[in-house]
C-alpha positions as CSV (number, residue, x, y, z in Angstrom):
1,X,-48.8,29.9,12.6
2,X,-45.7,31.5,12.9
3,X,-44.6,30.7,15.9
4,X,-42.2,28.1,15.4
5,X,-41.1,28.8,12.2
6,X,-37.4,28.9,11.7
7,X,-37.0,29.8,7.8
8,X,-39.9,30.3,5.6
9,X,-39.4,28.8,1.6
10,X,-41.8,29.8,-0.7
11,X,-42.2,28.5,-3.9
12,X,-43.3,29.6,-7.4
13,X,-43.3,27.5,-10.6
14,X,-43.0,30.5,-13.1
15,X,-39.3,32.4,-13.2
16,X,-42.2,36.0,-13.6
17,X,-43.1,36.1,-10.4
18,X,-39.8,36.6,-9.1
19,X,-40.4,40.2,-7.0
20,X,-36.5,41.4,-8.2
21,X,-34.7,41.7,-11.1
22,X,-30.7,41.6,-11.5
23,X,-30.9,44.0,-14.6
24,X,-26.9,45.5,-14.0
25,X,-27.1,46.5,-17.4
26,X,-29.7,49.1,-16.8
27,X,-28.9,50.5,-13.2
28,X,-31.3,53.4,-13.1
29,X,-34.1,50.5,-13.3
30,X,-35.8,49.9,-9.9
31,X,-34.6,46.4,-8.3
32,X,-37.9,45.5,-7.0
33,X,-39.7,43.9,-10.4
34,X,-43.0,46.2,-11.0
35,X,-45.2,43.5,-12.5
36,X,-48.5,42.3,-10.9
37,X,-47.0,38.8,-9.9
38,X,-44.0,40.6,-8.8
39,X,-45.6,43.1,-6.0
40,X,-48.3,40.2,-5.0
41,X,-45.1,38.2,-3.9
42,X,-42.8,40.7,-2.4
43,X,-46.1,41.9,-0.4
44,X,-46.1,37.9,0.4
45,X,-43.0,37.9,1.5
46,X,-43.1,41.1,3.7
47,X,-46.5,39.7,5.3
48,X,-44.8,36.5,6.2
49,X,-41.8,38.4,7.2
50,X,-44.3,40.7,9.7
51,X,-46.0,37.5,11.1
52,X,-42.9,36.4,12.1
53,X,-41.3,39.2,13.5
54,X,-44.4,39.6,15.7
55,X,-44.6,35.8,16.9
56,X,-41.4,35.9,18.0
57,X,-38.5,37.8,19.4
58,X,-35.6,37.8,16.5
59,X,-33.2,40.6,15.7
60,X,-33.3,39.2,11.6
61,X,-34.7,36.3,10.2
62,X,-34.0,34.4,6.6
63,X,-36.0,33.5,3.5
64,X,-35.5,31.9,0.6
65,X,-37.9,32.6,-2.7
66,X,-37.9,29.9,-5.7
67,X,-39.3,31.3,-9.2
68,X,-38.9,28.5,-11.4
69,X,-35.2,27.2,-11.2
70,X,-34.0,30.9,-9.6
71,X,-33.7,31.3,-6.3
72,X,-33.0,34.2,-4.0
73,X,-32.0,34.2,-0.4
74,X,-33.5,37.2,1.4
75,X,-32.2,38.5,4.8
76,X,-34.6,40.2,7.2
77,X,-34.2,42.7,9.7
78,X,-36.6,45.5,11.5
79,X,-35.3,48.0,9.1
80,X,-35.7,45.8,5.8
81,X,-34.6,43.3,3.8
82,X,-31.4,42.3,1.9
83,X,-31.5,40.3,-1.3
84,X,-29.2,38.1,-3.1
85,X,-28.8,37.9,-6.7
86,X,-30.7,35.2,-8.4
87,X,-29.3,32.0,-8.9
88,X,-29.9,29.0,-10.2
89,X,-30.4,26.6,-7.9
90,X,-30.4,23.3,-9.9
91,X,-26.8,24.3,-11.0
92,X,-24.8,25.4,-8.4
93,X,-24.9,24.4,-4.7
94,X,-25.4,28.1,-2.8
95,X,-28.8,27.0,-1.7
96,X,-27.7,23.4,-0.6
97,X,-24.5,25.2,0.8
98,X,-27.3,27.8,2.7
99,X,-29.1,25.1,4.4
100,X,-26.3,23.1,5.5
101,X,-25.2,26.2,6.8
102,X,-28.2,27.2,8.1
């Protein structure tokens, strides 16, 4: 039911089924990670992202993905989606500092 929800967290225990990679050494590699785990959760993401758009009225919306101890915060809008780098979350306080925020 996405109708009330504010900010969607989804959660996975293995750091491989993070849907991006931060690979700045090789920039003519794709962004998006082209594993199996990795499409099944960005098409996640983009499904949750849809049922929310179309439960409510919202110019953007936020999400925040955890693989393992990395965490991204993604930024919604009707023309896409902008991604952070990963971090690691246990380590530094950007996701604490997002949800206070938030």
């Amino acid at each position: 039911d996405f109708t009330t929800t504010s900010l969607s967290i989804e959660f996975k225990y293995k750091a491989d089924a993070d849907p991006f990679r931060d690979d700045f050494k090789y920039p003519s590699r794709p962004f998006e990670r082209n594993s199996e785990k990795g499409r099944k959760t960005r098409g996640q993401l983009a499904k949750y992202a849809d049922g929310q758009f179309s439960q409510q009225h919202r110019c953007f919306l936020w999400q925040i993905i955890i693989c393992g101890n990395l965490a991204r915060i993604i930024r919604w809008d009707h023309s896409g989606a902008l991604v952070s780098e990963a971090f690691d979350y246990i380590r530094t306080h950007y996701l604490a500092e997002f949800l206070w925020l938030y």
